[in-house]
C-alpha positions as CSV (number, residue, x, y, z in Angstrom):
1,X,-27.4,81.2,36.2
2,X,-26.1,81.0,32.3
3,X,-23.8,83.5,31.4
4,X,-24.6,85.5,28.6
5,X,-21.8,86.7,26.3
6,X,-20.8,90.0,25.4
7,X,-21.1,90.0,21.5
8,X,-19.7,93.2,19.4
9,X,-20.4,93.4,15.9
10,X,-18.4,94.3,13.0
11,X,-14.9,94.1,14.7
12,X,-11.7,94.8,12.6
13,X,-9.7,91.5,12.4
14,X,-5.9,93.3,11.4
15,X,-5.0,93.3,15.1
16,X,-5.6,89.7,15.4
17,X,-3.7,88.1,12.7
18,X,0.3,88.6,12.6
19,X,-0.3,88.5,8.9
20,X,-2.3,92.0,9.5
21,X,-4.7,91.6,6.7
22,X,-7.8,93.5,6.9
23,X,-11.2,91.7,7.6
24,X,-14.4,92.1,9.8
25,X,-15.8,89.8,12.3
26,X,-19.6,90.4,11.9
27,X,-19.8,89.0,15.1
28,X,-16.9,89.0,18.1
29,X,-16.5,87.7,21.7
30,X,-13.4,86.7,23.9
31,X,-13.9,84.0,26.2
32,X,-11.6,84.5,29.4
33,X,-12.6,80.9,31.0
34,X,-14.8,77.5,29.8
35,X,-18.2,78.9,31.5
36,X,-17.5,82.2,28.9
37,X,-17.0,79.8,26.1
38,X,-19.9,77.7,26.5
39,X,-22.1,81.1,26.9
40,X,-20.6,82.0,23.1
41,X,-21.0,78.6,21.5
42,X,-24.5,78.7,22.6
43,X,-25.5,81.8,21.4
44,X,-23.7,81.4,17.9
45,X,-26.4,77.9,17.8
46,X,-28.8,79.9,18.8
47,X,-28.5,82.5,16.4
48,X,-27.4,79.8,13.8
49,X,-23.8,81.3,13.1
50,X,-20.5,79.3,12.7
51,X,-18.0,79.4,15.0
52,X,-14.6,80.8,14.6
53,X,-11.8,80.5,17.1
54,X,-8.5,82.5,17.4
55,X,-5.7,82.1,19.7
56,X,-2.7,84.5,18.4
57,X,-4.0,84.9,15.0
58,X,-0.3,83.6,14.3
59,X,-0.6,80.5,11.5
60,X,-4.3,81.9,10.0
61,X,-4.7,83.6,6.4
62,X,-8.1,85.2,6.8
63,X,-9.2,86.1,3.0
64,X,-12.3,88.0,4.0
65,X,-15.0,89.3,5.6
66,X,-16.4,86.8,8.4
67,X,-19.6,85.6,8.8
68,X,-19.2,83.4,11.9
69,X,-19.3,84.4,15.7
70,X,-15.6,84.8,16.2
71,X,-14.3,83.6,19.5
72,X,-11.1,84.7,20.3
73,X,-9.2,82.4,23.7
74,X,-8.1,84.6,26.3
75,X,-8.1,81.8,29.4
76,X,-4.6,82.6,31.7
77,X,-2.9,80.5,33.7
78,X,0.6,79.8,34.5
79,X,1.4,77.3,37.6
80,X,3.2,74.5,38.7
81,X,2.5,71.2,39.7
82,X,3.5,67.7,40.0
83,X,7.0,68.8,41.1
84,X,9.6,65.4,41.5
85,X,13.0,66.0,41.9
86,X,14.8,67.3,39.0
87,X,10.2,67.2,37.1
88,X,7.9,69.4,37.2
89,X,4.8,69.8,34.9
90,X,3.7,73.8,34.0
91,X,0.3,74.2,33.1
92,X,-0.7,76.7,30.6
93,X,-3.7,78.5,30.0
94,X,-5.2,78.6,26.5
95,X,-4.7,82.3,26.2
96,X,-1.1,82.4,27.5
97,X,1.5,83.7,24.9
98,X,3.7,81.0,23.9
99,X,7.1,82.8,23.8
100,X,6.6,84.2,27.2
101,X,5.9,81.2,28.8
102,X,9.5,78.9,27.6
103,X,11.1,82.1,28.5
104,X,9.1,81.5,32.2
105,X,10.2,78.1,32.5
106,X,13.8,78.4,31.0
107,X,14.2,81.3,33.8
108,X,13.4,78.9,36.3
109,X,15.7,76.0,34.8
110,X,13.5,73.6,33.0
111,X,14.2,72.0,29.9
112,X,12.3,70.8,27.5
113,X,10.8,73.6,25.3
114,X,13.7,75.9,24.9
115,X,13.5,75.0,21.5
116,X,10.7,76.4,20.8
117,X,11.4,79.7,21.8
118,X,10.1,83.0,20.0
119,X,7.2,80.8,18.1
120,X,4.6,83.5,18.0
121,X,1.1,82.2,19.0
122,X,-1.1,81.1,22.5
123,X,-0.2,77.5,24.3
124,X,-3.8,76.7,22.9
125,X,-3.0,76.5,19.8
126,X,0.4,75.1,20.0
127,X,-0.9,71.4,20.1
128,X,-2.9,72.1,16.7
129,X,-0.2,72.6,14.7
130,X,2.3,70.4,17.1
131,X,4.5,73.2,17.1
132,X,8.6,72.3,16.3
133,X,12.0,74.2,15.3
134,X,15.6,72.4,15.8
135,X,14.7,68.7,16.4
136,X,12.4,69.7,18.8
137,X,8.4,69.6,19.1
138,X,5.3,70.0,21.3
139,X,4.3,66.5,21.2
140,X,7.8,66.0,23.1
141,X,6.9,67.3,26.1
142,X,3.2,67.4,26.0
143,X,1.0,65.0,28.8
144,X,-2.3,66.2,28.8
145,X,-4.4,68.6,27.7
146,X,-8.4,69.8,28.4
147,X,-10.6,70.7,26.1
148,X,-14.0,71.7,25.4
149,X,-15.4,68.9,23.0
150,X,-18.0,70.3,21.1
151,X,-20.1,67.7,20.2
152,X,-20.7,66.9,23.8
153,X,-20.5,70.4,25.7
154,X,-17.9,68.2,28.4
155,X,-14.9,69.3,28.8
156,X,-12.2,66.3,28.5
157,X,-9.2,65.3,29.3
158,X,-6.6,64.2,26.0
159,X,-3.5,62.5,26.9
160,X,-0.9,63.2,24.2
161,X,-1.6,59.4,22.8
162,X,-4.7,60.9,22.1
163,X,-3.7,63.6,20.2
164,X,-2.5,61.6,17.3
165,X,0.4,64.0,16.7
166,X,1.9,64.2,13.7
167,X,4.6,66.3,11.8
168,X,2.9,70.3,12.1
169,X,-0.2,67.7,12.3
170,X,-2.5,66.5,15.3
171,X,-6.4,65.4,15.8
172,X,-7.2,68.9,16.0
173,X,-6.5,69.6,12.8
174,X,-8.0,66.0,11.5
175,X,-11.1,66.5,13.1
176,X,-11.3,70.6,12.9
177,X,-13.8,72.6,15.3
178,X,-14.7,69.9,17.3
179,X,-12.1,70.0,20.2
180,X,-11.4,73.6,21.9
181,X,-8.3,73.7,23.8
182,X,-8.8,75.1,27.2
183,X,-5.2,74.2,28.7
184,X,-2.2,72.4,28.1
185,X,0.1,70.8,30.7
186,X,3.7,69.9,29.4
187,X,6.2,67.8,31.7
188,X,9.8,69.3,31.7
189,X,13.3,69.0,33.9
190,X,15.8,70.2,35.1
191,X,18.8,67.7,33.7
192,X,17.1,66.5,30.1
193,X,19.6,66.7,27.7
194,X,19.4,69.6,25.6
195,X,19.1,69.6,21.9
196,X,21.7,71.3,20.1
197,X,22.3,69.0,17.0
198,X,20.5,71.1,14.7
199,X,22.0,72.8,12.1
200,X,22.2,76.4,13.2
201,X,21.8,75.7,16.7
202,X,24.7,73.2,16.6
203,X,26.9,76.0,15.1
204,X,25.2,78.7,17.9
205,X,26.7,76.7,20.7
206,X,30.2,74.7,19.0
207,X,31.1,73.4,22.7
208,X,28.3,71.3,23.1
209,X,28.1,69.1,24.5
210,X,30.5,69.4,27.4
211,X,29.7,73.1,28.5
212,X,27.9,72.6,31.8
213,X,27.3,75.7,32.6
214,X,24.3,76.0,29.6
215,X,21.1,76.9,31.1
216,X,17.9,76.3,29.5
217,X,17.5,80.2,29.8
218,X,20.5,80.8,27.5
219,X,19.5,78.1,24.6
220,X,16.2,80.1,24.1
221,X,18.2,83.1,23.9
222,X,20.3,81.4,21.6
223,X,17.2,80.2,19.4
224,X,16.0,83.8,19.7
225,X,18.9,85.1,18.5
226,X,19.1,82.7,15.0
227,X,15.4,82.8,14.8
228,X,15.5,86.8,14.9
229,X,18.3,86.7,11.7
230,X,16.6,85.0,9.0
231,X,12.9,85.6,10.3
232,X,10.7,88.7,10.0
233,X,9.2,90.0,13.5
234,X,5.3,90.0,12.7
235,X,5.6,93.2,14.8
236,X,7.5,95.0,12.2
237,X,6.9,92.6,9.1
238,X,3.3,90.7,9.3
239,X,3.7,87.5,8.2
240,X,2.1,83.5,9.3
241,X,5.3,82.2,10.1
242,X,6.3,79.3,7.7
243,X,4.1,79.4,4.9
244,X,4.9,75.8,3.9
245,X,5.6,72.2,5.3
246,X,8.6,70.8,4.2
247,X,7.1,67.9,2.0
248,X,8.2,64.1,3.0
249,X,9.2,61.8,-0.1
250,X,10.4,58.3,-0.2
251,X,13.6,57.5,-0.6
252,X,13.4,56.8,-3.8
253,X,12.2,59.9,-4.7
254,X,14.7,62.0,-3.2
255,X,17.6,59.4,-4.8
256,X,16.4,60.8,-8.2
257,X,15.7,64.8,-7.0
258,X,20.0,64.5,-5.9
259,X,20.7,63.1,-9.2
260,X,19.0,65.9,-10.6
261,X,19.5,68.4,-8.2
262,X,22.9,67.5,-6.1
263,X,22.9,70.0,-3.7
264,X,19.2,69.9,-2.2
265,X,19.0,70.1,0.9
266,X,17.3,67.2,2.7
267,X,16.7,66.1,6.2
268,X,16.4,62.0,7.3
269,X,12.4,61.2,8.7
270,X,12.1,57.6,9.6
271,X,12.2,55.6,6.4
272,X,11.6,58.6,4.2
273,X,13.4,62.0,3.7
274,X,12.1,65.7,4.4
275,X,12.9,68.5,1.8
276,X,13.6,71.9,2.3
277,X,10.8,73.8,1.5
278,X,12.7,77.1,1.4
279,X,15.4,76.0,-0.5
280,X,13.0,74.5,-3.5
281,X,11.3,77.8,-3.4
282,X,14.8,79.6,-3.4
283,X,15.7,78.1,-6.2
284,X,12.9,79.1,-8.2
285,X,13.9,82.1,-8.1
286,X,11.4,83.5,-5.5
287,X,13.0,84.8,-2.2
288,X,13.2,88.3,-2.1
289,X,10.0,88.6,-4.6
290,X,7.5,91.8,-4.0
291,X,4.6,92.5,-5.7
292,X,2.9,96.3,-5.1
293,X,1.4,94.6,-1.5
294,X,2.7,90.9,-0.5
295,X,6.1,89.2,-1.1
296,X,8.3,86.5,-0.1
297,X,11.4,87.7,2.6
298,X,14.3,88.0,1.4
299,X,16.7,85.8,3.8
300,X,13.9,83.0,4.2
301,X,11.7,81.8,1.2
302,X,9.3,79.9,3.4
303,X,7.5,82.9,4.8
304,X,5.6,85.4,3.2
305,X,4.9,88.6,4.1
306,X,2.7,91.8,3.7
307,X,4.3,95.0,3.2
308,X,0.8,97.0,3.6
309,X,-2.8,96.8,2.0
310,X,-2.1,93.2,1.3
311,X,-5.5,91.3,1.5
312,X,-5.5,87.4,2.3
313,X,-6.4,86.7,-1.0
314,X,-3.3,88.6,-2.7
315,X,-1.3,86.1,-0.3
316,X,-3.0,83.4,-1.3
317,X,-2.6,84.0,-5.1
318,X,1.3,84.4,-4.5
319,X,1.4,80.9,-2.7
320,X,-0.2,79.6,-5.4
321,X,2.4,80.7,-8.0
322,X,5.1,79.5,-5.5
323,X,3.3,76.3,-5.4
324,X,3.1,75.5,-9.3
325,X,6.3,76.9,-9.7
326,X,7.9,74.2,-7.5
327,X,5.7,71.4,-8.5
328,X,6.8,72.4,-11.9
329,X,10.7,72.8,-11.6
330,X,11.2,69.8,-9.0
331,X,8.0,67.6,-9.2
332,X,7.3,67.9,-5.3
333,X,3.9,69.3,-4.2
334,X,4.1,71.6,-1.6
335,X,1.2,71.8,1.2
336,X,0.4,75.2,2.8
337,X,0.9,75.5,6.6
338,X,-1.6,78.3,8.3
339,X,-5.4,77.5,8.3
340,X,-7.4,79.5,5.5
341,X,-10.2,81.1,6.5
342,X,-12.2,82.3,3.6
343,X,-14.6,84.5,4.8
């Protein structure tokens, strides 16, 4: 017998979006397993309606109103399995919190995703964006995931060749709405290296490497720690998280931006080279900007926040002043990170 899902109408959106911004679902449903989620997608064809779906809410402008049967992931599951010597592979539920679960397998000394710690967002959605901070991203540890391919109703299995990952980039993003991530599986261990070159972190832990005694448990603490100093808490600041990428330019290109500009910071990527997107919007004079509603924080210029009563579309108006100010000034286009939903 088909399920049939439990559909409320006119739902305020705030509480399910770090950014806080105030919009209405016309139509809502959580789906807490795949049966649940096939029961919503067909009722949405039936009824004709887009679909919508939300995992943390946590890289999503929403500027208004929705018309579309809003689905928001609430699958759980946290296990082992696969466990070889020093390897073991924790499977995650769409609807887990992210955060929580690299502090779950840090506690129980794996390595792999420390990194990533304090991330806001669901394991779901972590492959759609291929989720990274210091050196270190998703598509690292990923093997497999399931998801609910929507062209088919099947539910399929993705290895992470599949996935066509990408910098904050993957085939969920390329071919957007088709593929609904039901549950990820990442492979970690108990003696990988960690990953402690990175700027801040490098300076976090100075002994490295050499100091044995690191546990996995103690670098996310450490992320945590610099993460929690120059980033806003979406708990007490809403805010998306980075609201840029840092753009990639040739080599070329960033030869003449350090003629120009000789102290811009600049990462190596392969043959090209990866801007700071904070520090071009620093330096144009925008960090620390308010308007009466929205504004950019003041010790990171990549994320923007609301202060109160800030609609999506009063953030996305500021992003676009930050945009054509850079292009402007330095010549680079930058590319906004969250997904827009316009309503």
């Amino acid at each position: 017998m088909s399920l049939s899902p439990v559909i409320e109408e006119q739902v305020e959106l705030s509480a399910y979006n770090t950014l806080k911004v105030s919009a209405r679902a016309h139509r809502y449903t959580e789906a807490a397993s795949v049966d649940e989620l096939r029961a919503a997608l067909g009722w949405a064809r039936r009824e004709g309606l887009d679909t919508l779906v939300l995992g943390g809410g946590s890289n999503l402008v929403i500027a208004g109103d929705v018309s579309a049967l809003v689905i928001r992931m609430t699958i759980r599951e946290r296990s082992w399995c696969d466990v070889e010597g020093d390897e073991a592979t924790l499977v995650l539920g769409a609807g887990e919190n992210w955060h929580e679960a690299v502090l779950y397998a840090a506690a129980a000394g794996y390595r792999g995703i420390e990194n990533l710690a304090l991330i806001p967002g669901t394991a779901g959605a972590a492959p759609v964006q291929n989720i990274g901070a210091y050196g270190v991203e998703l598509a690292d540890t990923l093997v497999s995931l399931a998801a609910l391919d929507t062209h088919t109703d099947e539910v399929v299995e993705l290895k992470a060749s599949d996935c066509r990952f990408g910098y904050r980039d993957s085939l969920f993003k390329q071919q957007s709405g088709r593929y609904i991530i039901l549950m990820i599986r990442l492979r970690l261990c108990r003696s990988y290296p960690f990953s402690l070159s990175y700027g801040e972190l490098a300076n976090y832990f100075p002994d490295q490497p050499g100091a044995e005694a690191l546990t996995p448990l103690a670098v996310a603490h450490g992320v945590e720690a610099i993460r929690r100093r120059k980033l806003p808490d979406p708990l007490q600041l809403p805010n998306a998280g980075s609201f840029f990428k840092n753009p990639v330019v040739d080599r070329d290109t960033w030869q003449r931006l350090r003629a120009s500009h000789p102290q811009m910071v600049a990462y190596p990527a392969g043959e090209s080279m990866k801007l700071a997107a904070g520090w071009l919007i620093d330096r144009c004079g925008w960090k620390g900007y308010r308007s009466s509603h929205v504004g950019v924080h003041n010790h990171q210029a990549l994320v923007l926040v609301n202060h109160g009563g800030g609609s999506g579309r009063d953030v996305l108006e500021l992003a676009e002043r930050i945009r054509r100010d850079v292009r402007e000034t330095f010549g680079v286009d930058l590319e906004v990170e969250p997904r827009i939903v316009s309503g």
